[in-house]
TORFIVO-174306 format. One record per residue (C-alpha): residue number from 1; x, y, z. Coordinates in steps of 0.1 Angstrom, whole numbers. Layout:
N
+-----+-------+-------+-------+
: num :     u :     v :     w :
+-----+-------+-------+-------+
: NUM :     X :     Y :     Z :
...
+-----+-------+-------+-------+
//
This chain:
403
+-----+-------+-------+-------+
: num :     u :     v :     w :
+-----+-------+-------+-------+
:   1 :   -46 :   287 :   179 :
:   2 :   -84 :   295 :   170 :
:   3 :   -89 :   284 :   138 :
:   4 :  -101 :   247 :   138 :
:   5 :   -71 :   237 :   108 :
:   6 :   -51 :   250 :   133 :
:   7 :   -63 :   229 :   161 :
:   8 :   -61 :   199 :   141 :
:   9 :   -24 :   206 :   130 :
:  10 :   -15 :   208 :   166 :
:  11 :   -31 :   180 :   175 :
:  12 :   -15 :   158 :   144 :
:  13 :    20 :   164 :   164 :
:  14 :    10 :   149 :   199 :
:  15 :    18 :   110 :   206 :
:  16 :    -8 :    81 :   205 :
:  17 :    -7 :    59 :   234 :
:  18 :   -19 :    30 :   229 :
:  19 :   -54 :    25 :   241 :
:  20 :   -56 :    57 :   218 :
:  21 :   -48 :    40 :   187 :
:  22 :   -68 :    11 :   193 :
:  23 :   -97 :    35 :   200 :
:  24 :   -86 :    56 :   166 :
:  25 :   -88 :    23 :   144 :
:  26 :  -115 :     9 :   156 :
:  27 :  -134 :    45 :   152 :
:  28 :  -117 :    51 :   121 :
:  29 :  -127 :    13 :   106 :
:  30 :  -163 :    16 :   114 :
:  31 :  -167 :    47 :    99 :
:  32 :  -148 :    37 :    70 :
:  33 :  -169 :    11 :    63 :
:  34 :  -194 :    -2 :    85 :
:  35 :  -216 :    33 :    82 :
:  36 :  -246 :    11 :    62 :
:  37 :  -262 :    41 :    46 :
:  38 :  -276 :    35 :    11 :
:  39 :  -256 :    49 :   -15 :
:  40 :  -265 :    80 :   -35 :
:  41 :  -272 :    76 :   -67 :
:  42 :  -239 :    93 :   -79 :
:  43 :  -219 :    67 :   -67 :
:  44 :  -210 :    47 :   -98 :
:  45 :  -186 :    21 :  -115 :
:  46 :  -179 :    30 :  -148 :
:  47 :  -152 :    13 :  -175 :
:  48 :  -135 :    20 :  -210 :
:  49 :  -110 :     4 :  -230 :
:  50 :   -72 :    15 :  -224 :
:  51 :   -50 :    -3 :  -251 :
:  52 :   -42 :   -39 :  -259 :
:  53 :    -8 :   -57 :  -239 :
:  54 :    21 :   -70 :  -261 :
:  55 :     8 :  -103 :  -256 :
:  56 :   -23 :   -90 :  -276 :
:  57 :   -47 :   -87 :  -245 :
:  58 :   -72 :   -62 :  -239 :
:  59 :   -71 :   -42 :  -210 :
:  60 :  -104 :   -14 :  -195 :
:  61 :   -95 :    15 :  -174 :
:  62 :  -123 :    15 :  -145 :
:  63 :  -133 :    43 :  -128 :
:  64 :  -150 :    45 :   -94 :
:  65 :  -168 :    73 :   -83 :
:  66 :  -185 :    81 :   -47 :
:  67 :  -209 :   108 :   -34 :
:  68 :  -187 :   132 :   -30 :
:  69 :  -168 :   132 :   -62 :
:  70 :  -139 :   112 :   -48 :
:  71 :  -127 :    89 :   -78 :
:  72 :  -101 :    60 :   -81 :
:  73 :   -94 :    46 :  -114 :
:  74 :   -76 :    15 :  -121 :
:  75 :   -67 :   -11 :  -145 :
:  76 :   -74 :   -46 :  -153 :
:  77 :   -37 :   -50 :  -158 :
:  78 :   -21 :   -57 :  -123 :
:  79 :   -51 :   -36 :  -107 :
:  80 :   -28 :    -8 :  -110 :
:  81 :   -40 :    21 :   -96 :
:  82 :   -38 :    54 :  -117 :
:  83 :   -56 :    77 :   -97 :
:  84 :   -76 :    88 :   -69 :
:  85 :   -85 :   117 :   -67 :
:  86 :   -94 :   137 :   -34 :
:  87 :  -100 :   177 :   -26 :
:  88 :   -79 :   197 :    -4 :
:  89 :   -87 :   219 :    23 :
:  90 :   -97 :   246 :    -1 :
:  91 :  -123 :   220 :   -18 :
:  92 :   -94 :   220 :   -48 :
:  93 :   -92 :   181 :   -61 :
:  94 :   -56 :   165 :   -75 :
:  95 :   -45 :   129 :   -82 :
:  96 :   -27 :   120 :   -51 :
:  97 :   -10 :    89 :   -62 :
:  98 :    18 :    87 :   -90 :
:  99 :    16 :    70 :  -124 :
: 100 :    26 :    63 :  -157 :
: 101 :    18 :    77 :  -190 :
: 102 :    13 :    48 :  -213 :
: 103 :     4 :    12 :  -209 :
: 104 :    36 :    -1 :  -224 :
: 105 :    52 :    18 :  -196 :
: 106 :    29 :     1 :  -171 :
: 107 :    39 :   -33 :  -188 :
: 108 :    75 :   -28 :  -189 :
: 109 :    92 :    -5 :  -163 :
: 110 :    99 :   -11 :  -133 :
: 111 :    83 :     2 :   -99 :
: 112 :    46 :   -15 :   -96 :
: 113 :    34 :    20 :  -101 :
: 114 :    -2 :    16 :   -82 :
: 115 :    -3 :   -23 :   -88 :
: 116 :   -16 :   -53 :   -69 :
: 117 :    18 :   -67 :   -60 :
: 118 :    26 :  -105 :   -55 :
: 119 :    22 :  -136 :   -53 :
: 120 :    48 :  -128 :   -31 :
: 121 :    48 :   -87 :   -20 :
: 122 :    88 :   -74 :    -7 :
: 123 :   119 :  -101 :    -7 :
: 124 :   132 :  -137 :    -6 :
: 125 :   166 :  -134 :    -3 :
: 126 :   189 :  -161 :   -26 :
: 127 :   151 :  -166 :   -43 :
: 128 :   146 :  -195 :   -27 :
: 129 :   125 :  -210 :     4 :
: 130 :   118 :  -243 :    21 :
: 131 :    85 :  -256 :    24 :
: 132 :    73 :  -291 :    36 :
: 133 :   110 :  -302 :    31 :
: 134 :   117 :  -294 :    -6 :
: 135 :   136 :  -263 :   -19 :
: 136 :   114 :  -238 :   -44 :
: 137 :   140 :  -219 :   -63 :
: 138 :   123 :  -189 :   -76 :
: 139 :   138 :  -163 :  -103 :
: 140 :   158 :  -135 :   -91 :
: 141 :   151 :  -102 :  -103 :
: 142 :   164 :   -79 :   -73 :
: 143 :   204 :   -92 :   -77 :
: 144 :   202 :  -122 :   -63 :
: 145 :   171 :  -119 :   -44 :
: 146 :   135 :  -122 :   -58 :
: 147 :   111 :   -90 :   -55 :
: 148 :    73 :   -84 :   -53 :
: 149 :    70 :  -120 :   -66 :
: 150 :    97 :  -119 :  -102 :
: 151 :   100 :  -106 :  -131 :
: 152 :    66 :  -114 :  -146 :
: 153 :    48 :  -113 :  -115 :
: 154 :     6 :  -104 :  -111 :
: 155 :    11 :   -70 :  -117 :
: 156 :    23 :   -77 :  -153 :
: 157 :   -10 :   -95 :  -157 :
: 158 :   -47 :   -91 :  -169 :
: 159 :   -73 :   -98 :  -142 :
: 160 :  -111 :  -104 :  -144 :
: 161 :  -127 :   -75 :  -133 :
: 162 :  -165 :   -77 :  -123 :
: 163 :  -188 :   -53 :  -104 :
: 164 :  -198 :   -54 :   -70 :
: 165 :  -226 :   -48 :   -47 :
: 166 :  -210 :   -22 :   -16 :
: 167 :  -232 :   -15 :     9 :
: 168 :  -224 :    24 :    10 :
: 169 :  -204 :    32 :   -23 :
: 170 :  -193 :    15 :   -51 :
: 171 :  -171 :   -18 :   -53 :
: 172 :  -154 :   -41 :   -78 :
: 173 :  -137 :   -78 :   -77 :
: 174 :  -103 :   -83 :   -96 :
: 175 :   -99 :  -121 :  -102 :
: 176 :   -69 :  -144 :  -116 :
: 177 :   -62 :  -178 :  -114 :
: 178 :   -22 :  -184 :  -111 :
: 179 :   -10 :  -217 :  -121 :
: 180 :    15 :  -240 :  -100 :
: 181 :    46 :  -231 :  -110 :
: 182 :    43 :  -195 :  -123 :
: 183 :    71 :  -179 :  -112 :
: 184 :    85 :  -211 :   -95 :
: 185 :    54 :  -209 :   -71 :
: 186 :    42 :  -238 :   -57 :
: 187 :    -1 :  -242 :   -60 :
: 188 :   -22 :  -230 :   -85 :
: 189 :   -33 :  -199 :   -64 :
: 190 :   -70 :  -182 :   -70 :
: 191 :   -73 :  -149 :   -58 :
: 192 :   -97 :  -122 :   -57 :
: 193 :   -92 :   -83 :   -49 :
: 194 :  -120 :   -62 :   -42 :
: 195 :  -114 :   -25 :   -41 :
: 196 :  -144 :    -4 :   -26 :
: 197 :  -146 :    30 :   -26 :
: 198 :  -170 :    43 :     3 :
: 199 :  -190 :    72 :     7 :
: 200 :  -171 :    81 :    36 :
: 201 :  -142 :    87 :    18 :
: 202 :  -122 :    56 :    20 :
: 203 :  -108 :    29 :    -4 :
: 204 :  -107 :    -3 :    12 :
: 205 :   -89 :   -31 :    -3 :
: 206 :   -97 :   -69 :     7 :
: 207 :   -75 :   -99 :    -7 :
: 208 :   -89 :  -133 :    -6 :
: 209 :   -66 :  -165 :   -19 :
: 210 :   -71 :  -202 :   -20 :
: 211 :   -46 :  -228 :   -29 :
: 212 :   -45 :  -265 :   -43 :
: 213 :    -5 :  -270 :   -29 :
: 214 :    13 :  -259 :    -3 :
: 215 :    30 :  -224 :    -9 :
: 216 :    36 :  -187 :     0 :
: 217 :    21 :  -156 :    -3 :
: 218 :    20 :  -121 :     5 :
: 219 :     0 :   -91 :   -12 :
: 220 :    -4 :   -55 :   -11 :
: 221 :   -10 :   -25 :   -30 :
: 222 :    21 :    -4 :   -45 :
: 223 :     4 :    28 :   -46 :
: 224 :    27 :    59 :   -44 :
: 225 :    18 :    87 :   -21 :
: 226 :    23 :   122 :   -31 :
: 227 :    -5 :   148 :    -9 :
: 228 :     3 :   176 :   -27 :
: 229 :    -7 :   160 :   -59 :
: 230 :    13 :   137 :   -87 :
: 231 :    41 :   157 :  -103 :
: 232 :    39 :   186 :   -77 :
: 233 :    73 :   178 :   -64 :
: 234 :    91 :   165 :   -27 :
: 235 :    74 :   149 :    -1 :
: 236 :   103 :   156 :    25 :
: 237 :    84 :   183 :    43 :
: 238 :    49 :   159 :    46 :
: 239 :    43 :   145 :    83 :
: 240 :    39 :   107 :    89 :
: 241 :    32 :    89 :   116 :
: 242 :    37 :    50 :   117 :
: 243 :    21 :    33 :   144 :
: 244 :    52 :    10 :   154 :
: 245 :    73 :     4 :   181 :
: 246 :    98 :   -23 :   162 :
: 247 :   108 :   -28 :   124 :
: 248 :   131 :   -57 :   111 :
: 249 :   166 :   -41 :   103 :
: 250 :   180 :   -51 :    69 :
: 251 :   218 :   -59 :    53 :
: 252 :   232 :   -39 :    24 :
: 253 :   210 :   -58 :     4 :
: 254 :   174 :   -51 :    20 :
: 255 :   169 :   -85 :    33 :
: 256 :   160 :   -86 :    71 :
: 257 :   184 :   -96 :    93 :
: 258 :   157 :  -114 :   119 :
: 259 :   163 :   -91 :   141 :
: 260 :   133 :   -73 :   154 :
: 261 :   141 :   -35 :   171 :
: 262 :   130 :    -6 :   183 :
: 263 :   125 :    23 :   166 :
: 264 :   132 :    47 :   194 :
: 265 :   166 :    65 :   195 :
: 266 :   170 :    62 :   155 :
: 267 :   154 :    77 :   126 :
: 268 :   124 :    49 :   120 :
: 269 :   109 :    66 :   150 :
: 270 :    78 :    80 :   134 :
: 271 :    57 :    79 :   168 :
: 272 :    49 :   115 :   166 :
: 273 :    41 :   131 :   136 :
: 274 :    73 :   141 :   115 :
: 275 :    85 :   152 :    85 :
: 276 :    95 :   128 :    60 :
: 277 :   130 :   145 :    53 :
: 278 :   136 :   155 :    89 :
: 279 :   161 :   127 :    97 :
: 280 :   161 :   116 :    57 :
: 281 :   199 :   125 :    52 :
: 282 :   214 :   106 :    87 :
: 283 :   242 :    84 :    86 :
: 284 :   220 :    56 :   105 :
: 285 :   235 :    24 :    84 :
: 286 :   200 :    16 :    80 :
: 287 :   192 :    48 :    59 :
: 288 :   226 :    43 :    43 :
: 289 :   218 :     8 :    30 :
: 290 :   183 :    13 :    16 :
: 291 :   190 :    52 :     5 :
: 292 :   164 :    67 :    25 :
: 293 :   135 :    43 :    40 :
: 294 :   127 :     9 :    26 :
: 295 :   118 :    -2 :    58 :
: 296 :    92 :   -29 :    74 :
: 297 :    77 :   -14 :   106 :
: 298 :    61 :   -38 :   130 :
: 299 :    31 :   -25 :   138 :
: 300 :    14 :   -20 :   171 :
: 301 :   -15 :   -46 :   175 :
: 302 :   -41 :   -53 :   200 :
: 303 :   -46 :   -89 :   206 :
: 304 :   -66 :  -107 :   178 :
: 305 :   -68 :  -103 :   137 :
: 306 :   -90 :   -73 :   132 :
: 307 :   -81 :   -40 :   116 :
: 308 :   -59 :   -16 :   137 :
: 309 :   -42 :    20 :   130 :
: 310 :    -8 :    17 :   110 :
: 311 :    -3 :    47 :    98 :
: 312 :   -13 :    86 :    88 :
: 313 :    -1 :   107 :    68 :
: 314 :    -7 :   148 :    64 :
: 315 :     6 :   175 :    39 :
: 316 :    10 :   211 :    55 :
: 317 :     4 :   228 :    24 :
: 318 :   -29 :   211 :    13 :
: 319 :   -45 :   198 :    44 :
: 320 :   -50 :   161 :    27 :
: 321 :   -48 :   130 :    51 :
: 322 :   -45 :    97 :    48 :
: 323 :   -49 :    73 :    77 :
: 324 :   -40 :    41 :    69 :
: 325 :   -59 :     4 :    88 :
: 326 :   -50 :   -30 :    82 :
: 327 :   -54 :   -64 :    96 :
: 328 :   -14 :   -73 :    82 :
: 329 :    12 :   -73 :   107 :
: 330 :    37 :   -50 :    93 :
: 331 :    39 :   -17 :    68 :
: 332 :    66 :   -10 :    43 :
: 333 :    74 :    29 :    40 :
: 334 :    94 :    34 :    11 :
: 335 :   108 :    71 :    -3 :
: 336 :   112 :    63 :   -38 :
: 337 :   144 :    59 :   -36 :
: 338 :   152 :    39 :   -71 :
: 339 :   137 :    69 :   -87 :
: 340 :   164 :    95 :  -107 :
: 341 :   148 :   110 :  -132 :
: 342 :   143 :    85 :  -160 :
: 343 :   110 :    82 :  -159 :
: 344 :    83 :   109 :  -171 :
: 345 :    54 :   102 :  -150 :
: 346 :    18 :   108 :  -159 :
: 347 :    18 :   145 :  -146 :
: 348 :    36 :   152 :  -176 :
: 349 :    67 :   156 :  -150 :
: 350 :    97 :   132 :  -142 :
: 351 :   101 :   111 :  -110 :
: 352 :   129 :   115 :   -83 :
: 353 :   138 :   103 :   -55 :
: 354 :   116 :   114 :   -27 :
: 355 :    87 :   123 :   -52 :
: 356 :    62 :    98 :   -28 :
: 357 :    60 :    74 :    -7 :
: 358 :    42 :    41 :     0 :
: 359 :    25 :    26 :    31 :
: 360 :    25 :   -13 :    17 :
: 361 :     2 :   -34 :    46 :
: 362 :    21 :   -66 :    47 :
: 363 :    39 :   -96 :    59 :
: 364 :    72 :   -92 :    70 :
: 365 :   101 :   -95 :    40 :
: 366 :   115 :  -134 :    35 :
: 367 :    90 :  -146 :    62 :
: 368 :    95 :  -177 :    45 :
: 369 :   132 :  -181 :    55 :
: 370 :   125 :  -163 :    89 :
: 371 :   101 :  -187 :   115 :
: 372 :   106 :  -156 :   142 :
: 373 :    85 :  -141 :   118 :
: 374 :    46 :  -143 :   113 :
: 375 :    38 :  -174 :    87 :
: 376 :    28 :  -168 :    52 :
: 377 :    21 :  -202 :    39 :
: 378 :    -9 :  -211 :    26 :
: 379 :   -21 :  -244 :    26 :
: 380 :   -52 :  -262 :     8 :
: 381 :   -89 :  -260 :    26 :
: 382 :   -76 :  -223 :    39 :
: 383 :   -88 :  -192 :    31 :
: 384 :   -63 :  -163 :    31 :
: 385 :   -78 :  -125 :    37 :
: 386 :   -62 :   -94 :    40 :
: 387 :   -78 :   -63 :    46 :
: 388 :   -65 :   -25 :    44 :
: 389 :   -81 :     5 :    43 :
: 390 :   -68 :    43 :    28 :
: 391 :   -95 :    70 :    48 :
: 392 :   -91 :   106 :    31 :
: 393 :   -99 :   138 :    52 :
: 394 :   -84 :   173 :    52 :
: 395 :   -70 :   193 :    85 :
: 396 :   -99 :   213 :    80 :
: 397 :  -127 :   181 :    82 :
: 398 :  -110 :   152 :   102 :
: 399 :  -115 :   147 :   137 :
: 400 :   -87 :   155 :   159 :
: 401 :   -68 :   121 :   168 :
: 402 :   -77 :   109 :   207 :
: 403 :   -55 :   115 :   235 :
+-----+-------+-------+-------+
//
């Protein structure tokens, strides 16, 4: 192998140890966002109106734009996410992430397409939890289970979008103020989501949330991942690696067990760079329950809260990465398994299964019925914050990982 791509290929295939990864995240954070270079003059934040919601709300399409042309555009409705747009190895640029073609269809289907997903991100299984010693029943909208927070959860909702000062790129601060009680919630629950998009090519996402009761939360962003570009087809033969030693098994019905295990010996190992579809069609029950991966992985954490390595992710074809840092204690990868054709997408294209996939930072599913796993209440005087950052590079441009 001479050719640097080629290097980098080889070198996406070899196994992180550990003092490795901590050394790639902490590399891979600073650089991401910590650079403190002014920002050129081309980085901008720019907005336009998209349509009115059937509850006769307005809603803007904003579009964020660094130095180098990368550009993510997203909506004041649930802070979906429509685009973001990266180049290729060949300097070629394609929407990356999956979406929808109207904003009825952003209202009304299901998926979270690209949205800010809560008040409470994944599931409570029987839609209920315990808190303080009284029972919240929520409203289920996953069977019997509740999902990525019910039926007319924050990404059915407009947001308060303002501009923001970033101190190398160009930022903006989604705000909503959710009453006690909305979806069976306990607390009136203010929070604020600031997407950044830096001039070294990442999109960092910060949640912040305050409460005036007692309650639960969990957030993340339901992007949908395909490299090769939205519409362009599978994403079985894309490599991913998931920095995780455990996940939480799940029932037939996708809520965990309690059980934490280890990946190795089954097909959530993703220590090493794989494909996707490599072990996609094994009889593992686990597979066979969710229909491909709708899986938590416990991520690999070095003592403290700071943001670590979760994940990266690499097409073949194109070159495009993503590497994926958080400060949550767990990542969802899910293969789009609910999705069979129904659905034209915004690439003018229908949606299948395997068409993407997501890396959703987060707590662990039904937390709130499960003390083994890390807390998600929220109590009043504290101040929730959640951090996760998307860093885009190309075989041909990214550092090799370290050994």
């Amino acid at each position: 192998m001479t050719d640097p791509a080629s290097a980098v290929r080889f070198r996406l295939h070899t196994k992180l140890p550990a003092n490795a990864r901590h050394a790639l995240a902490i590399a891979a954070a600073l650089a991401a966002v910590t650079t403190g270079r002014t920002a050129s003059a081309a980085a901008a934040l720019d907005h336009a109106p998209y349509g009115t919601t059937q509850r006769g709300q307005a809603v803007d399409i904003y579009t964020m734009t660094n130095d180098h042309g990368l550009r993510v555009r997203f909506l004041s409705l649930g802070g979906v996410i429509t685009e973001i747009g990266v180049p290729d190895r060949t300097g070629h640029f394609d929407n990356i992430v999956l979406g929808l073609k109207t904003l009825r269809e952003y209202e009304t289907l299901p998926g979270h397409f690209g949205s800010i997903t809560g008040r409470y991100a994944n599931r409570i299984s029987g839609a209920q939890f315990t808190l303080a010693g009284q029972i919240y029943h929520l409203i289920p909208n996953n069977g019997s289970n509740t999902i990525h927070g019910g039926p007319d959860a924050l990404d059915r909702r407009v947001w308060t979008v303002s501009p923001t000062q970033a101190p190398d790129g160009v930022a903006a601060t989604l705000s909503y103020v959710s009453q006690d009680g909305d979806q069976n919630f306990p607390g009136t629950l203010t929070t604020h989501v600031t997407y950044m998009l830096t001039n070294d090519d990442a999109l960092r996402i910060d949640y912040t949330a305050t409460t005036d009761k007692n309650t639960v939360i969990n957030f993340t962003n339901h992007s949908y991942f395909n490299l090769a570009g939205n519409g362009s087809g599978s994403v079985v033969d894309q490599l991913l690696l998931v920095n995780a030693d455990h996940y939480t098994p799940s029932g037939p019905d996708l809520i965990p067990t309690g059980e934490i295990s280890p990946v190795e010996g089954t097909p959530l190992d993703f220590r090493q760079m794989m494909p996707i579809g490599a072990r996609l069609h094994s009889a593992f029950q686990q597979l066979v329950n969710a229909r491909g991966y709708d899986h938590n992985f416990v991520l690999n954490r070095p003592e403290g809260d700071g943001i670590t390595f979760a994940a990266r992710a690499y097409d073949p074809r194109t070159g495009r990465i993503i590497d994926c840092l958080t400060n949550e204690p767990g990542v969802q990868v899910y293969t789009s398994n609910g999705m069979n054709g129904s659905v034209v997408g915004s690439s003018g294209t229908t949606y299948r299964q395997t068409e993407a996939f997501t890396l959703e930072t987060q707590h662990f599913p039904d937390s709130p019925n499960r003390p083994n796993f890390p807390t998600t209440e929220l109590n009043p005087g504290q101040n929730f914050h959640s951090t996760t950052v998307f860093r885009f590079a190309t075989d041909a441009s990214l550092p090799p990982l370290p050994r």
